[in-house]
C-alpha positions in Angstrom: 39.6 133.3 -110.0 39.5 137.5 -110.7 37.8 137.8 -107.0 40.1 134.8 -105.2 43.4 137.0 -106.6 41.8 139.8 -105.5 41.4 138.8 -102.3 44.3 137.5 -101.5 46.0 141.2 -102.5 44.2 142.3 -99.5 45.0 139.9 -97.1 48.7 140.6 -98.5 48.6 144.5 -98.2 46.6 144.1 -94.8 49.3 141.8 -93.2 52.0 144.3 -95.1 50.6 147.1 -93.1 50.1 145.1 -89.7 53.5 144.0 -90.0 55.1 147.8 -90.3 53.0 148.7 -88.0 54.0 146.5 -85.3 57.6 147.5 -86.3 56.5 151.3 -85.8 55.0 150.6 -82.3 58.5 148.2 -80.5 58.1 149.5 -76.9 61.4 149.9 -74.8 61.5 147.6 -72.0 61.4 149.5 -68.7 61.2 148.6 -65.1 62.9 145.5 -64.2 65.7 145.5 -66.3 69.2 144.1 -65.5 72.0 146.0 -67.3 75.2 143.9 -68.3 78.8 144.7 -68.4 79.6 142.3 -71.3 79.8 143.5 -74.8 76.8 142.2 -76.7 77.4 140.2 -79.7 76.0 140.9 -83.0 76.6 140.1 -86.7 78.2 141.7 -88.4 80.4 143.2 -85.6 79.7 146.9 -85.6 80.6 147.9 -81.8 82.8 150.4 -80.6 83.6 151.5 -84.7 84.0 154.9 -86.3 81.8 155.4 -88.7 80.8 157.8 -92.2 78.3 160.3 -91.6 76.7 159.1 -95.1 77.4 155.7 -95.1 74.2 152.8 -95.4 72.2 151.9 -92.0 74.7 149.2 -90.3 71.8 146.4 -89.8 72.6 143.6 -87.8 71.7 139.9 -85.8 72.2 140.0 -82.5 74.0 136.9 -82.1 72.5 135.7 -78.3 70.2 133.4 -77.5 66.8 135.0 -76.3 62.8 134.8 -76.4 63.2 138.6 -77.7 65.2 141.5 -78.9 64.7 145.8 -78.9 67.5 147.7 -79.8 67.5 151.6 -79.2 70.2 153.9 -81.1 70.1 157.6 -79.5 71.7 160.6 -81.6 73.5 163.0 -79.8 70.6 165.9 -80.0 68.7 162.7 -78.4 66.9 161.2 -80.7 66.4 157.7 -81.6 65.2 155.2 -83.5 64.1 151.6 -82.8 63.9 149.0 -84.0 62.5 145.1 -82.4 63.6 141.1 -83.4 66.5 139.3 -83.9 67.4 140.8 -87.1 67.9 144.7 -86.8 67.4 146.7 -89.9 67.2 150.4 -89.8 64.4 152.6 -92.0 67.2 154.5 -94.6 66.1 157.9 -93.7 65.3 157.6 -90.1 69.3 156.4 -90.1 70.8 159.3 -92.0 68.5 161.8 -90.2 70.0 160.6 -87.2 73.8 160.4 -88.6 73.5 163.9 -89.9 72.2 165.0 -86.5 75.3 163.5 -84.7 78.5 164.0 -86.9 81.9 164.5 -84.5 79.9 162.4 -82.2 78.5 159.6 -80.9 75.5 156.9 -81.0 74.7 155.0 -78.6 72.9 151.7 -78.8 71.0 149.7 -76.0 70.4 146.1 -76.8 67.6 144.3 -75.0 67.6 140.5 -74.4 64.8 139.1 -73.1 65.1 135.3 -71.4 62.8 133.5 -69.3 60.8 136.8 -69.2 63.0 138.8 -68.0 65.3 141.8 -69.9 69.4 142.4 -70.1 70.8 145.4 -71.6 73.4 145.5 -73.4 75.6 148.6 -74.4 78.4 149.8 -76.8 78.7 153.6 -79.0 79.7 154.1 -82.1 81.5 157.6 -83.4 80.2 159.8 -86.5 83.1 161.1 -88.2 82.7 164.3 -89.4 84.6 163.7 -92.4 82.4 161.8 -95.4 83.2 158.6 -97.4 83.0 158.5 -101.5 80.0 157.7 -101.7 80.7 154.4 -104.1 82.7 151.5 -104.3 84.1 148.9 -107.2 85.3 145.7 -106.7 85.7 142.3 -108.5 83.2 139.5 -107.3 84.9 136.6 -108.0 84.1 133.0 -107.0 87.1 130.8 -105.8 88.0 129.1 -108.8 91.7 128.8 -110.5 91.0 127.6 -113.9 87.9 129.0 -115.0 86.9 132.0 -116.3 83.3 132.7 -115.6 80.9 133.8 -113.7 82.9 137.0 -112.0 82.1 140.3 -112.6 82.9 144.0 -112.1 80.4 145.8 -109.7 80.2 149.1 -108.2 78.4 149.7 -104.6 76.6 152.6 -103.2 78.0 153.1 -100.0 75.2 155.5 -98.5 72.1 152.7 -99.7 72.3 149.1 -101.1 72.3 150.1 -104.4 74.6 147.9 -106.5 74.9 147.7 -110.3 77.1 145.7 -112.7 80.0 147.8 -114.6 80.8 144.4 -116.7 80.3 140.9 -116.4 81.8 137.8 -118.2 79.5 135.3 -120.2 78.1 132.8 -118.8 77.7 129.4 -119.2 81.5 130.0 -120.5 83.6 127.7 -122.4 87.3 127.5 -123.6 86.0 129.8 -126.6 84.0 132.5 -124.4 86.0 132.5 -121.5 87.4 135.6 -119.9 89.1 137.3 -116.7 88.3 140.7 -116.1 90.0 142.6 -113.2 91.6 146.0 -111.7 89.0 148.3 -112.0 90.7 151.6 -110.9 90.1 155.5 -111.2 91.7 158.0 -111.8 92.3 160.7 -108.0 89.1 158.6 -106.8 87.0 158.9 -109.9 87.1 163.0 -109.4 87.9 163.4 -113.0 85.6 160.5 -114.1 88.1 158.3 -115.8 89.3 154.9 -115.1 90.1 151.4 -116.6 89.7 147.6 -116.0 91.2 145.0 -117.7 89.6 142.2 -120.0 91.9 139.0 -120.8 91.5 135.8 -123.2 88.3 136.2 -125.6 88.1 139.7 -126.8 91.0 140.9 -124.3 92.8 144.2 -123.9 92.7 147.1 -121.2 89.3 149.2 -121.4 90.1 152.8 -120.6 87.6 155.3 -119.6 87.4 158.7 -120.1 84.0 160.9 -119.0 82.0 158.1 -121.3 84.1 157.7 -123.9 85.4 154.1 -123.8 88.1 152.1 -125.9 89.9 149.3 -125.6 94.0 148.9 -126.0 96.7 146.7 -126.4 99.2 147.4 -124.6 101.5 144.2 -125.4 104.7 144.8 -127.4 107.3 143.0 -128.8 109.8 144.7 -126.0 107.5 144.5 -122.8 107.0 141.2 -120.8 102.8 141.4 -120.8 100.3 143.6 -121.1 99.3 146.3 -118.3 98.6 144.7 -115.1 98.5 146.1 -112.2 97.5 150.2 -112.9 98.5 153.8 -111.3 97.3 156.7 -112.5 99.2 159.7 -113.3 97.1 162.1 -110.7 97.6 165.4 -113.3 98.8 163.8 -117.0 97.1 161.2 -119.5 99.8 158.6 -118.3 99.0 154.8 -116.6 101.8 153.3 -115.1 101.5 149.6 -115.3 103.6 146.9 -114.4 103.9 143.7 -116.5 104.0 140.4 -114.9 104.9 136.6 -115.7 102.2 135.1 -113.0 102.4 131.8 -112.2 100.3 129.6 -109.4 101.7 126.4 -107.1 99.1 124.5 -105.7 99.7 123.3 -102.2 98.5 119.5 -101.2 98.7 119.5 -97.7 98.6 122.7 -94.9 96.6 126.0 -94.3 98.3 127.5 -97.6 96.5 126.8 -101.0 98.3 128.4 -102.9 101.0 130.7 -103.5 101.1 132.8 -106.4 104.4 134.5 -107.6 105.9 136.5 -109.9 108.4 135.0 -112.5 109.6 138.6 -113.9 107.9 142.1 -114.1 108.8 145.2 -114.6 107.0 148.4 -115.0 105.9 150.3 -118.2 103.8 154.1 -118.7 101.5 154.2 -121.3 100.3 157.5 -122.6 97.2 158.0 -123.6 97.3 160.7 -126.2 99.8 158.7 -128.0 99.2 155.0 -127.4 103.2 154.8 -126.6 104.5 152.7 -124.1 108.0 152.8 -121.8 110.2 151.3 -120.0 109.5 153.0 -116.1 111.6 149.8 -114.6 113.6 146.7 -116.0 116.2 145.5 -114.6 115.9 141.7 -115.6 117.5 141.0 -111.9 115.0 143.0 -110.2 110.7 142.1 -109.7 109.5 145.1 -110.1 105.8 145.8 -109.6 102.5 147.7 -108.3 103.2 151.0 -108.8 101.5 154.0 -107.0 102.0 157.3 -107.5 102.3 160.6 -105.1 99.2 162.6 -105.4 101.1 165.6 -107.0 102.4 163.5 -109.9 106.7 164.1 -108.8 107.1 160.7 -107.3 106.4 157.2 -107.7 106.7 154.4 -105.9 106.5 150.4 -106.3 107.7 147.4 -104.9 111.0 145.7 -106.3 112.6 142.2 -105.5 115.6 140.3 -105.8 116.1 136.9 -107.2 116.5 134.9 -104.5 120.6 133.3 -104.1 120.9 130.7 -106.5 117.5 131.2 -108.0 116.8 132.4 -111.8 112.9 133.4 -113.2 113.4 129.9 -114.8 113.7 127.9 -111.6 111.1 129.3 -109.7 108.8 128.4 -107.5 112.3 126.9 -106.3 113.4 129.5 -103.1 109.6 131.7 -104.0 109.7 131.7 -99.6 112.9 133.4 -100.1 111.5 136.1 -102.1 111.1 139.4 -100.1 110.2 143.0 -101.7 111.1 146.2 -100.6 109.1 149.6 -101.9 111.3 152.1 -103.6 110.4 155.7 -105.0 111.5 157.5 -108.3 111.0 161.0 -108.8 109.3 161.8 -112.2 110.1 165.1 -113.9 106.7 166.6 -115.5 108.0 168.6 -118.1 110.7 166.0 -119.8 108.9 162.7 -118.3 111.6 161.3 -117.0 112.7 159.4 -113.7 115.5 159.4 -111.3 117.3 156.6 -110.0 115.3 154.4 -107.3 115.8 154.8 -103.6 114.4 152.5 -100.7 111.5 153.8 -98.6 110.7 150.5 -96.5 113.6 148.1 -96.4 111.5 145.5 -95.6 114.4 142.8 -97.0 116.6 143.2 -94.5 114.2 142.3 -91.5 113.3 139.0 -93.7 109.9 140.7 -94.9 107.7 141.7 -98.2 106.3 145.2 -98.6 103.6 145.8 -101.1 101.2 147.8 -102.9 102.0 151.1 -101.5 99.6 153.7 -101.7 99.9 157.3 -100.7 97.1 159.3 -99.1 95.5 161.9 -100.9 97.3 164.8 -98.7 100.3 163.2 -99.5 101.3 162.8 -95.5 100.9 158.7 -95.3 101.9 155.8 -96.9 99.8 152.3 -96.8 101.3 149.3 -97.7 100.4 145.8 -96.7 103.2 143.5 -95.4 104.0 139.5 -94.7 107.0 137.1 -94.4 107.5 136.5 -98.2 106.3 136.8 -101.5 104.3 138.9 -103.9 100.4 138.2 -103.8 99.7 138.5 -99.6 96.1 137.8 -100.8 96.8 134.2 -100.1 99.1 134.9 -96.8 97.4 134.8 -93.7 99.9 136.7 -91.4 99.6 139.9 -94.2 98.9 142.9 -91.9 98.5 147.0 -93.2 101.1 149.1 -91.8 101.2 153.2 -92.6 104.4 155.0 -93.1 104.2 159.2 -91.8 106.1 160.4 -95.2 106.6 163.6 -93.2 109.0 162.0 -90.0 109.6 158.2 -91.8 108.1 156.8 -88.8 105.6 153.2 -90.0 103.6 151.4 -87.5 101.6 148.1 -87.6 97.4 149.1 -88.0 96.8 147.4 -84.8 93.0 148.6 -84.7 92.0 147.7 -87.8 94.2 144.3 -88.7 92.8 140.9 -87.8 94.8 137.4 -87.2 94.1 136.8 -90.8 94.5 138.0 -94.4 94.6 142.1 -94.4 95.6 143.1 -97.4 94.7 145.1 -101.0 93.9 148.8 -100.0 92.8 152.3 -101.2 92.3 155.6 -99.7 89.1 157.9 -99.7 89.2 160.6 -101.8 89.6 163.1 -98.5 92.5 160.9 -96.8 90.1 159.8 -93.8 89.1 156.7 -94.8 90.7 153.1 -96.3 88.8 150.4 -97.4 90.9 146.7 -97.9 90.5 143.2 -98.4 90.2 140.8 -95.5 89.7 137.2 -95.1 88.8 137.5 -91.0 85.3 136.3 -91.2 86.0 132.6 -92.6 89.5 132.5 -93.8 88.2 131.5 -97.1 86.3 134.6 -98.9 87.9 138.3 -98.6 85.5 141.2 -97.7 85.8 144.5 -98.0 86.5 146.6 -94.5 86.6 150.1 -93.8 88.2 151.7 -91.2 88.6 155.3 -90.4 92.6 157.1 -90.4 92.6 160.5 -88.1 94.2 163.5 -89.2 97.5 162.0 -86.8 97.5 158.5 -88.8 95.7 156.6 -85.9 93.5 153.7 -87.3 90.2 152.5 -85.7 88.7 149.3 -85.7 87.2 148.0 -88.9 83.9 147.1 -89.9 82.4 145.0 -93.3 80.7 147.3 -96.0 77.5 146.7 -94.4 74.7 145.0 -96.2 70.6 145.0 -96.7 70.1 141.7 -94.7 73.3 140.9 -92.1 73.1 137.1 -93.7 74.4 138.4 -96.7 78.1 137.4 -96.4 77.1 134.1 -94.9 75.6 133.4 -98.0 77.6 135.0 -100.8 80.2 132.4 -101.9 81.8 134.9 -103.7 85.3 136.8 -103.0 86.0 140.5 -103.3 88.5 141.5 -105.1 90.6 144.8 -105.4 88.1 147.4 -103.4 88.6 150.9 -105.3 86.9 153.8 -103.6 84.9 156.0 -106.1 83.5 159.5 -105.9 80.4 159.2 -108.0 78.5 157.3 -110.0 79.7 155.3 -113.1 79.6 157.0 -116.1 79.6 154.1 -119.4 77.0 151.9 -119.7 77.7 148.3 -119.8 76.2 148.3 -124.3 79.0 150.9 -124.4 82.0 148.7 -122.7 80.5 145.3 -124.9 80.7 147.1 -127.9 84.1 147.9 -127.7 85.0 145.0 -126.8 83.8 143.3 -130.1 86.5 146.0 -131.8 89.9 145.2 -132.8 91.8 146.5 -129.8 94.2 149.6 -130.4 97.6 148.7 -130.9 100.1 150.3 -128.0 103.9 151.3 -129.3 106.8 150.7 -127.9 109.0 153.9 -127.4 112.6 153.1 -126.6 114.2 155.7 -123.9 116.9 157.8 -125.6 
């Protein structure tokens, strides 16, 4: 039995070795080749894109029938790599060499399709930003399920490989006992200053806040706020979260494209000190919706999205009118020294035009505003006509993204730690699961055409029946272990304190 294992070890490394060697040894097609005008098709879809000059080899299936496939990619010093079959993956370092050789310009890919024994080419370039992307990403994977509360879990990508490890994950099998929700992992100016904080609810719930790797876990639910933190923005200079607190509720939909539509019933917004364990009123006005807050890179401003009731309509009648309910963003300016904010005026009056703005986020740099934008409501997740538009702080001007929108679901966003790059949540592939896209913003605002974080094996998505959920750009690698974040969860949570404004 020792010599038949043995044995077939050999066969195995021997047909190993064949195998890359055949890969090694793809030959160009030359000669009689007839060159194509048409844009080849391959999945994922990463023609004509802007791309990281550290970001993971984009492999890919070229999506048109044929006997047999070579694809070439030449650098601009002119090298190239190559690569045969239907299913393109590129060796890691022969695909960074050859990024790093050709940042600020182009590659350019030849794709041969061979039918009936004869070759097509096809052509398209890509361009190698100088300009780097953090090198990780988090993100919820969630599957799409409304009542339960397993099986998701809090993962963080390495966007220069396929590395990809587990921050947190529920229990499963879960049960009405077990269950949790876990959500909103976000840093801190990128993760530069290694802190940030996700959000546990049900069984062994509070906020889990991060600091370096010192972890602990808070309640930040008091007798004079509506919830506990939801949606998080963190002060960019001071130990302060802002948080807004929201009454959530879903409507199911039996008929029509829509699913669901998930609204607010009341929120306001709350800061939370960390030094202190005090909490605030930022915003609450029990007219108002008031909710995801984003601050200004230099800590003077921030900025949110507010909504009024609509006519007729009180927090206790909705979803009544919920198609009526359009938010605007405001701004607040926020005094360092005596931590105090200003009355509220309107940046995008979206309202007036019939229109929702949300979750705005401001670049980095401070020059540009994202926000995502649709006819109505509060959660554009589940609105298929949600598009990212960017506001110039500088001149006021906003435009639509039109390179990097699709016709469906564009929406929950953040910016690169260097103000060149956004990654957001999109539903284009299926209309069913969001993915994460990136696409690159020039120094001027101008977006380029999107592309999927890319993946080991380009079936990936196909299979994964699994959504992504609130994409946070990080600069680094995760600094608590997961034994650290289950530990204290098991603790008695610390108890936030309400602090009335004087």
């Amino acid at each position: 039995m020792k010599r038949i294992i043995h044995s077939i070890k050999i066969l195995l490394n021997l047909s190993i070795i064949l195998l890359l060697s055949a890969c090694g040894n793809v030959q160009v097609p030359s000669g009689n080749v007839e060159e194509s005008a048409e844009s080849p098709k391959i999945i994922p879809d990463y023609t004509s894109v802007v791309i990281p000059p550290n970001i993971a080899p984009l492999n890919f299936e070229v999506d048109m029938g044929g006997e047999d496939y070579v694809v070439r990619v030449t650098g601009a010093d002119g090298r190239s790599i190559v690569a045969g079959g239907e299913v393109i993956q590129w060796k890691m370092k022969d695909w960074h060499d050859l990024l790093e050789a050709s940042k600020g310009k182009d590659l350019n890919y030849e794709i041969y399709v061979k039918n009936d024994g004869k070759w097509k080419l096809y052509r398209f370039s890509n361009h190698v930003a100088e300009e780097p992307i953090d090198t990780h990403l988090s993100y919820r994977l969630i599957e799409p399920s409304y009542v339960q509360f397993c099986g998701m879990s809090i993962n963080m990508r390495d966007l220069t490989s396929f590395d990809e490890e587990i921050v947190y994950s529920t229990p499963s099998p879960c049960d009405e006992r077990r269950g949790q929700c876990v959500n909103c992992h976000v840093p801190r100016n990128q993760y530069n200053d290694h802190s940030s904080q996700f959000h546990v609810r049900k069984n062994k719930g509070g906020t889990v806040v991060m600091a370096g790797d010192s972890v602990r876990k808070v309640n930040l639910k008091t007798d004079s706020t509506i919830s506990a933190g939801v949606y998080p923005a963190w002060h960019p200079t001071l130990d302060l979260i802002a948080y807004s607190t929201n009454t959530t509720n879903q409507q199911f939909f039996p008929k029509g494209q829509q699913k669901v539509e998930v609204y607010d019933a009341s929120s306001d917004l709350i800061l939370y000190d960390m030094k202190t364990h005090e909490v605030s009123n930022i915003a609450s006005d029990t007219t108002l919706l008031e909710t995801f807050p984003g601050w200004a890179p230099d800590g003077k401003k921030i900025y949110y999205s507010v909504a009024k009731y609509p006519e007729g309509i009180t927090s206790a009648m909705l979803p009544q009118g919920f198609e009526r309910m359009h938010y605007d963003i405001v701004s607040r300016n926020f005094d360092l020294t005596t931590r105090t904010f200003s009355q509220p005026d309107t940046v995008v009056a979206a309202s007036a035009d019939g229109l929702s703005a949300l979750l705005p986020r401001i670049s980095p740099d401070g020059k540009f505003m994202l926000y995502c934008q649709a006819p109505f409501g509060t959660f554009h997740i589940w609105h298929k006509e949600s598009d990212l538009y960017i506001m110039d702080l500088r001149s006021g001007d906003i435009r639509r993204l039109n390179n990097a929108n699709s016709d469906d679901t564009d929406s929950y966003h953040s910016w690169s730690s260097n103000s060149r790059w956004i990654v957001f949540s999109s539903r284009r592939d299926d209309g069913s699961y969001t993915r994460p896209y990136i696409a690159y913003i020039s120094p001027e605002g101008k977006d380029s055409k999107a592309f999927v974080v890319p993946q080991e094996s380009p079936e990936y998505y196909r299979q994964l029946m699994k959504s992504y959920n609130v994409p946070e750009f990080f600069n680094g690698t995760f600094d608590v272990g997961r034994s650290a974040i289950v530990r204290v969860l098991d603790h008695q949570p610390i108890q936030a304190i309400y602090k009335s404004k004087r």
